[in-house]
N, C-alpha and C positions, 0 to 999 in steps of 0.2 A: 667342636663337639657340643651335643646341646646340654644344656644345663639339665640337673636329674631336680634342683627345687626353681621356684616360680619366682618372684624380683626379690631381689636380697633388701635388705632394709627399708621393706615394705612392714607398717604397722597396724593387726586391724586392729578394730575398735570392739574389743573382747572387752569385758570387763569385769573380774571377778566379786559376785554379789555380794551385799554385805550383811550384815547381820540384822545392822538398824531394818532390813527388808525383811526380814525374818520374825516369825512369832519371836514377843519376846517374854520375858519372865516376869508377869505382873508383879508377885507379890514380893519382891527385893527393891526396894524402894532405893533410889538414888540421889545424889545429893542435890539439894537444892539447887536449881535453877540448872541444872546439866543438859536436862530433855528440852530447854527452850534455846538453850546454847547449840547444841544438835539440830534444831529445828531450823536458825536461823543461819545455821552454818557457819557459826564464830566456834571452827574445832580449837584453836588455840586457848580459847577459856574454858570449851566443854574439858580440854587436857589439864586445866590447871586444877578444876574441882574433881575429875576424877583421880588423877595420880593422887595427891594424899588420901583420900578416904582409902581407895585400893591399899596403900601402904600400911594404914593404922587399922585396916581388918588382918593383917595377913599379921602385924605385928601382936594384935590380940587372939587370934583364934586359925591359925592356917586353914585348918579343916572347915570353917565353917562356907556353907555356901552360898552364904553373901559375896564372900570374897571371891570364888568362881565365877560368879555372878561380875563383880564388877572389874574384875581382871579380862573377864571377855568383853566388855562395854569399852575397857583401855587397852585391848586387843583393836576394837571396831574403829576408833579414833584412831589409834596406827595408821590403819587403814585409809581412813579416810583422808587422813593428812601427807598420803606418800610414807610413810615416816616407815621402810618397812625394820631399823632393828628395835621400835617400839611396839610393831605388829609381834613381830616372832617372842619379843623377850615375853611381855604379857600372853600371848597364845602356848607360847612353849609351857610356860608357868602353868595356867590356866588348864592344860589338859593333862599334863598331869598332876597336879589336884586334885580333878575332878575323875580320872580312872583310877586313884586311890579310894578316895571318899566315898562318887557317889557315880561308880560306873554306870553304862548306859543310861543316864540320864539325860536329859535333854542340856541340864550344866555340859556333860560332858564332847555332847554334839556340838553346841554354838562353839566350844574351845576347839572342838577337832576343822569344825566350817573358819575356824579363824586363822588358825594353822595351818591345813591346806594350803588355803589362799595367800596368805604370806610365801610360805614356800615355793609355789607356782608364780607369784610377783618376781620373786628374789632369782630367779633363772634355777631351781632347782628342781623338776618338776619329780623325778627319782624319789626324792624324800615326800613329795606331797603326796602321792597316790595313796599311800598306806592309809594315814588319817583321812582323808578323803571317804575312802571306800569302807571304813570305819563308822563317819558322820552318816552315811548311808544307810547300812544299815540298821545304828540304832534309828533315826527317821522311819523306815521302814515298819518297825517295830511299833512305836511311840506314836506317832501321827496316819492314820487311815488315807488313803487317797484320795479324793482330789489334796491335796496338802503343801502350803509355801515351802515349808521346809525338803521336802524331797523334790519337790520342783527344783529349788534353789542350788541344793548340793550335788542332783541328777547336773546341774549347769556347771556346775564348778570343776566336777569330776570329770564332766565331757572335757571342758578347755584344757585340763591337766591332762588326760590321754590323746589329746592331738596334739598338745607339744611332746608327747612321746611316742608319735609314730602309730598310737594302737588307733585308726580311724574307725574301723569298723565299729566298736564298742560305744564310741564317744559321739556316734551319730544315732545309735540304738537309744542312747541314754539321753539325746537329745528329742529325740521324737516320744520320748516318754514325757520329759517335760513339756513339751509343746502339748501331748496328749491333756495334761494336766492343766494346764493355762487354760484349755479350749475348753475345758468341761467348768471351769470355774467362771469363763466370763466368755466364751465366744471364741472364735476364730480370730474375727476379727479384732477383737480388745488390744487394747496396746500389751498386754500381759503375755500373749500369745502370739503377740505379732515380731515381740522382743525374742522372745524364743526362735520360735521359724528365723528370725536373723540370724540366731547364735547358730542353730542347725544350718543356715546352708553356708556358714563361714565351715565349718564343720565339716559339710561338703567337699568344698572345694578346697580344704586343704589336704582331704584324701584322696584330691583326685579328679571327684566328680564334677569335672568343671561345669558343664553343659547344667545339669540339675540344680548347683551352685544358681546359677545366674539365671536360671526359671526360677526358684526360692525367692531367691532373693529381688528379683525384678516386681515378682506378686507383694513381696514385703513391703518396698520402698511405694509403690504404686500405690498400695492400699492405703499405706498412714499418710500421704499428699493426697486422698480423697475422704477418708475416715474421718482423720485425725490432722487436718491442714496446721492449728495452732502448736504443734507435741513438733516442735522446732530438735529440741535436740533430739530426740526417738529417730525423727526422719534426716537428720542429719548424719548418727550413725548407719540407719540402714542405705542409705546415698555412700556413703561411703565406703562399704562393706560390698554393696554390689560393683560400685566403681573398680577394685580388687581383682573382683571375681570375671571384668568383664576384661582387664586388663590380662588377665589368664587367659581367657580366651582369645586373647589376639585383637580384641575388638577396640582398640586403641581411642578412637573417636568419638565412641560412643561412650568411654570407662571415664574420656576430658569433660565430658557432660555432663556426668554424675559429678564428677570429683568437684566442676564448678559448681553445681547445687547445694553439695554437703559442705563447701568451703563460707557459701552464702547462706546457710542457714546457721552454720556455726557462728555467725558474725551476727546476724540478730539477736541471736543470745548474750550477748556479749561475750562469748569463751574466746580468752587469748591465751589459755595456756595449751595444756597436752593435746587434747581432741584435736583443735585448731591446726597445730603445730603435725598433729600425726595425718591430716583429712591434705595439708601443704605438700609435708612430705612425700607422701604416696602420689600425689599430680604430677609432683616434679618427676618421678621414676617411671609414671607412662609415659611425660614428655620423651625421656630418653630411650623408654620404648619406640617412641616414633622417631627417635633422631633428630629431636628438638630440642638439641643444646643447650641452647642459647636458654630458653623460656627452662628450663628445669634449673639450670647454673643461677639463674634468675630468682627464681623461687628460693632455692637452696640458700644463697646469699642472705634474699630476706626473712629466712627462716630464724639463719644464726645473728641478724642483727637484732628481731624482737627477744633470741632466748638469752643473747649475752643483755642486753638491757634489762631483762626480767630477774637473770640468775646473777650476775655478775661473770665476768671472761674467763673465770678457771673452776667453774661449776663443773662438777662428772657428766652434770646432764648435756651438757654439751657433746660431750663426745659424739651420739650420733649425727647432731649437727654436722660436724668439722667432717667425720665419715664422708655423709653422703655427697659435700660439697665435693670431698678431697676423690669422688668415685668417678664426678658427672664432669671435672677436668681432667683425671687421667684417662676416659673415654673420649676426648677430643685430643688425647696425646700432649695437654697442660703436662707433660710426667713431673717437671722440675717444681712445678707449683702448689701439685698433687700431693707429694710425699710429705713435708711440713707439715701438713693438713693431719693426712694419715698417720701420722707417726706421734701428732698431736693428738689422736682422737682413740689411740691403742694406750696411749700413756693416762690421758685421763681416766679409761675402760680398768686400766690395771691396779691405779690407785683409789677406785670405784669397787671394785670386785676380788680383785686379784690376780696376779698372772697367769693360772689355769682355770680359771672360771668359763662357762661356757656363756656367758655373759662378755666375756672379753675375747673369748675365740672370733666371732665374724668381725674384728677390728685387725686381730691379726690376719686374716683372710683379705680385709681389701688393699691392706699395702703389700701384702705379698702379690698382691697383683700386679702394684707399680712398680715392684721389684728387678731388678737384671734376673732373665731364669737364672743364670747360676746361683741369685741366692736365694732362690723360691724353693727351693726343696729342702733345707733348714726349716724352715715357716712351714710348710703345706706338713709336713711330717709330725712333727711337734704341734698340730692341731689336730692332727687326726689323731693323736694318744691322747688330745684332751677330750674330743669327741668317744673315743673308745670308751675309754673309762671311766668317763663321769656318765653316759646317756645309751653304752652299751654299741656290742657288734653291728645291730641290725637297724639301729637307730636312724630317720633320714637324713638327720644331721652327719653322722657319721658315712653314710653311703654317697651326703655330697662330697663332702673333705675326700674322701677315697677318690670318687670320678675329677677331684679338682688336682689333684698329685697323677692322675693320669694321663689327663688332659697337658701338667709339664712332664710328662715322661712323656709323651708322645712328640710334644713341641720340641725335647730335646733330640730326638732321635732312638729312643731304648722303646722301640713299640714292643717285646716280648713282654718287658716289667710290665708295661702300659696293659696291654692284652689280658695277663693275668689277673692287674686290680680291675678292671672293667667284667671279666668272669664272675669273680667275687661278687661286686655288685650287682650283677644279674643272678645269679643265687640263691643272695639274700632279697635280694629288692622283693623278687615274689611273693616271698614271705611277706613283707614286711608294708607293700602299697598295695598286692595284689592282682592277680593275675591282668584286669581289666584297664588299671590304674595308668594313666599319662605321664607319672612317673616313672614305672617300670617302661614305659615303651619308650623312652627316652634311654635309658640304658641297652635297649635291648640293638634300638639302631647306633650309639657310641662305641658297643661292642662291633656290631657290623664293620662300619669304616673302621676300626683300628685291623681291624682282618685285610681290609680293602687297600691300606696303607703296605701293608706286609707282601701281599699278592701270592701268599703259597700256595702252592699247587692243591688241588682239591677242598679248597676253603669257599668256592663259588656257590657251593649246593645251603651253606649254613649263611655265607652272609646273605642271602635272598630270603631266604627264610627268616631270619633275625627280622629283618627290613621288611619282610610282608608284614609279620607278626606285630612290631611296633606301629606300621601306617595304618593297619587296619583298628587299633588302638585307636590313635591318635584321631582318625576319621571317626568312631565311634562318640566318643570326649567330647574332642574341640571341633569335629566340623570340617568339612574339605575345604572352608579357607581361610581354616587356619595357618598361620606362615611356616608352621613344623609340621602339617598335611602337607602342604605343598613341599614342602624342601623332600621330606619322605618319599611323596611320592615319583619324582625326579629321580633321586638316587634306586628306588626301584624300576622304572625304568631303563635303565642304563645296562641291570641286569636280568632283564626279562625277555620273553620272545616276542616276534613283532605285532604280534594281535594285541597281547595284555600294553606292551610300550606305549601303543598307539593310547589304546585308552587311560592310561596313567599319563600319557602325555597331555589330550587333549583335557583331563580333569586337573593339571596342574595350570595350566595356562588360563582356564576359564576361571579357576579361585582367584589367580592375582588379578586376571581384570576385574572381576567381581570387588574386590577389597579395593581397587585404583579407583573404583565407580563409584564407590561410596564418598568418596570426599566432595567437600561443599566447596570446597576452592581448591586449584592446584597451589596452598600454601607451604613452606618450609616441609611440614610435616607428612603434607601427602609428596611434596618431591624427595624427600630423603627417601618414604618409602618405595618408590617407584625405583631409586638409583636399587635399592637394597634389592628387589629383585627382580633388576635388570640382566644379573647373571644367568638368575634358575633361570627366567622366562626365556634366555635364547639357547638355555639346556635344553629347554621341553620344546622350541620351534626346532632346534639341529634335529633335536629324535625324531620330531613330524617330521621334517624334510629326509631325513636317512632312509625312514620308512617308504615315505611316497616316491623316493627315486629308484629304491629297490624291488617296489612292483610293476615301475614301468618298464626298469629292465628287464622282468622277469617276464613281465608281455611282448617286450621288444623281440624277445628272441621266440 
């Protein structure tokens, strides 16, 4: 059944802005030597001289707005430092404070832009919107436009409404910001080119894959001709496009980027996060291509610089251990896998907690390596965490539905199967939109569970279903894309012989088109070749079916 989201433990390289980026409050003077400490990015001392002063204003004066002031500065260092329950404790503080004291003020904004962003770091994106859209509009109010700060929060509140599903909104609010970068220094500016990044990650996580990676191709292009020295700039957007080309099917050309952004994150010298997220995301199109070996590879050396960096029983490991314990039980490692897995849910749990939705996709990839009979304990109990913590229509929750489908179907019970796959097409409309690659992916899942069933007078809806998503999907990703292709095949199969033919000969000309492209027949172009070795002598049987059935038809 095809997947309804895009590579699971794929990381972009979003980044919630920070304050230090933000106008900030000249006349609150801070302690000696804090702004050079910041500057030079020694946060561990910037934290040493702000936590006491923070402390001995709130202990002489709560109210006063020094102390807003520098409780949002030991909010930003939070920040800065990972450190998120120093982000939330100081932001929590910080704003309300400051919606006692000295509402809509701009104190009030930097506390609500710092809480947010916390909230949305911490996997809770539910609780971020509100202040969020709060910081918003006092901005709006307080700073005229062109303006950093409504730039900054338009950016923050987009990223917190694409991890909630609302795409529409969060790509409107993105091209406001973009609007505002460009009026402030260019198009081209790194300020506006950062933005345009953030919008077509935006993009394509609603969907727009195609537009995604026109965005974002003009992005990464520009700042390797603009902007050749802005190493990390061009690193993130190499890597964001890399994502968005891997959505689209384009495997060979996403290994290209992903080797550029990995090479330019290493002139920088970054060994941590970026590095580590630009790694991780190469190794998941390898396994896009069916390149094992080279992702297992990757994976491995991913978890040996983060255990040398963290030590072996850091949390941060856990996605480590994950994506190794994913890229063996995909070569059928299952015995070597689960260890992994089971290590990597147990870290997630003592990291977040057992229903966190931070630790739900760790219980989702050993339920994977699971015996079915014990996957439906796990896929069930994930999708009540998905329910309730991120809501009915949520896409997280419309995956977990289609992934308790996809084992009701594997077990044999295709009516339960049938009913959650309805649901999901339902809601998905709502919620990806009529146009969306993700709705069309549900829309053909519902088909084959029909197809699976074979009841009588079901033929007229599962064609239709299957028109509706290929025509989708060809709109999106392109006729050769490997979910065009697979689509259009199975429509095919249920078509008359005019349309067959031509759904035939468009499925067979996409996979040689995509066999063409490779520079060598290596590992990765023959796995994909075996991979659609099936559809391609689906779509020659239907040519051949057709061309014998007009000759008999002339014969006689």
């Amino acid at each position: 059944m095809p997947a309804l989201t895009r590579p699971a433990l794929m990381v972009l390289a979003l980044a919630i802005a920070t304050p230090a980026a933000a106008q900030t409050l000249d006349q609150m003077p801070l302690p000696d030597g804090f702004q050079a400490a910041i500057e030079k990015g020694d946060l561990a001392h910037a934290q040493a001289l702000i936590a006491p002063a923070t402390d001995a204003c709130i202990a002489a004066d709560p109210s006063a707005a020094r102390c807003i002031d520098l409780l949002n500065w030991l909010a930003s260092v939070g920040q800065r430092r990972e450190d998120r329950p120093l982000q939330l404790r100081a932001a929590r503080l910080a704003a309300a404070a400051a919606s006692h004291y000295v509402p809509g003020t701009a104190y009030e904004y930097y506390a609500l832009f710092n809480l947010s962003g916390g909230l949305d770091h911490s996997g809770t994106p539910l609780e971020a919107e509100a202040p969020a859209r709060r910081a918003l509009a006092i901005a709006e109010r307080l700073w005229p436009e062109p303006s950093d700060n409504v730039a900054l929060i338009c950016r923050n509140l987009a990223i917190t409404l694409t991890a909630l599903g609302k795409h529409a909104e969060a790509a409107t609010l993105m091209r406001r910001a973009v609007a505002i970068r460009t009026a402030q220094s260019g198009a081209d500016s790194l300020a506006a080119l950062d933005a345009a990044r953030v919008l077509g990650v935006t993009l394509g996580a609603g969907g727009r894959i195609g537009d995604a990676v026109a965005l974002l191709t003009r992005t990464a292009d520009t700042l390797a001709a603009r902007h050749p020295d802005q190493h990390a700039a061009r690193a993130r957007a190499e890597g964001d496009l890399a994502v968005a080309l891997n959505d689209a099917g384009r495997y060979t050309e996403a290994a290209q980027r992903y080797a550029v952004a990995i090479a330019l994150w290493e002139q920088v010298g970054e060994t941590g996060e970026s590095l580590v997220t630009a790694l991780n995301n190469a190794a998941r199109n390898f396994v896009a291509m069916g390149d094992y070996v080279r992702a297992e590879q990757i994976d491995r050396a991913v978890l040996r610089i983060k255990t040398l960096q963290l030590g072996p029983d850091d949390p941060a490991l856990a996605r480590s251990y994950g994506n190794l314990g994913v890229v063996l039980e995909a070569q059928g490692k299952v015995d070597e896998a689960r260890p992994l897995l089971r290590k990597a849910l147990a870290m997630a749990i003592a990291a977040y907690g057992p229903d966190h939705v931070r630790t739900a996709p760790f219980r989702s990839y050993l339920a994977d390596a699971l015996p079915l009979a014990e996957q439906e304990g796990e896929r069930r109990a994930l999708l009540a965490i998905y329910r309730t913590q991120l809501g009915p229509g949520h896409p997280d929750t419309l995956n977990a539905l289609a992934q308790l489908a996809h084992l009701l179907t594997a077990r044999g019970r295709h009516g339960e199967a049938e009913a959650l796959l309805r649901e999901i097409v339902a809601q998905g409309e709502r919620t990806w939109g009529p146009d969306n690659v993700n709705f069309a992916d549900s829309l053909i899942a519902l088909a084959l569970s029909l197809a699976r069933q074979l009841r009588p007078g079901t033929l007229a809806e599962m064609r239709a279903l299957i028109a509706r998503g290929w025509a989708i999907q060809r709109a999106a990703l392109g006729p050769e894309h490997p979910d065009t292709i697979e689509s259009a095949i199975y429509l095919a199969q249920m078509s008359d012989d005019t349309r067959a033919r031509t759904l035939s000969r468009s499925a067979q000309a996409g996979i040689l088109t995509r066999i063409s492209r490779a520079r060598a027949f290596d590992p990765a172009a023959q796995a994909e070749l075996r991979g659609f070795a099936p559809l391609f002598a689906q779509a020659v049987q239907i040519s051949w079916r057709l061309a014998r059935a007009r000759s008999d038809a002339a014969a006689k």
